[in-house]
C-alpha positions, 0 to 999 in steps of 0.5 A: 500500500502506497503512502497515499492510499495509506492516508486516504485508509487512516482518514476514512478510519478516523471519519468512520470512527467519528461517525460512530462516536456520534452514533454512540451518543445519539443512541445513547441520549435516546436510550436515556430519553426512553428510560425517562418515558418509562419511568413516568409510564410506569408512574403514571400506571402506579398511580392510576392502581392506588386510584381504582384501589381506592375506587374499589375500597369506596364501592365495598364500603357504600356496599356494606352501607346499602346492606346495613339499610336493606336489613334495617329497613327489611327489620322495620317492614317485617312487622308490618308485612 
């Protein structure tokens, strides 16, 4: 190999390499971008649990509410019926 095409080789290595350094760090920003993306989601998801966890809590507790008046209100009617 010729000087020339020694230099022509060593420059085409170097821009390729420059290349991949920014691909690197391309790839890099977007993997912590996504990471980010997923941390929210999954923040988000944890709290819209908590929010049909207390959903479900609120509906047991008017369920046992409503029974409690059913069976009082069938112990007042009893008498009567």
């Amino acid at each position: 190999m010729n000087e020339n095409n020694k230099m022509n080789f060593e420059a085409s290595a170097e821009a390729i390499e420059g290349k991949l350094e920014n691909f690197a760090e391309v790839a890099d920003r977007r993997v912590a971008e996504f990471e980010q993306v997923v941390s929210r989601v999954i923040d988000r998801v944890e709290s819209i649990g908590q929010t049909v966890n207390r959903i479900f809590a609120r509906g047991k507790e008017q369920k046992e509410h409503l029974m409690e008046l059913k069976d009082k209100a069938s112990n007042t009617l009893s008498p009567m019926i």
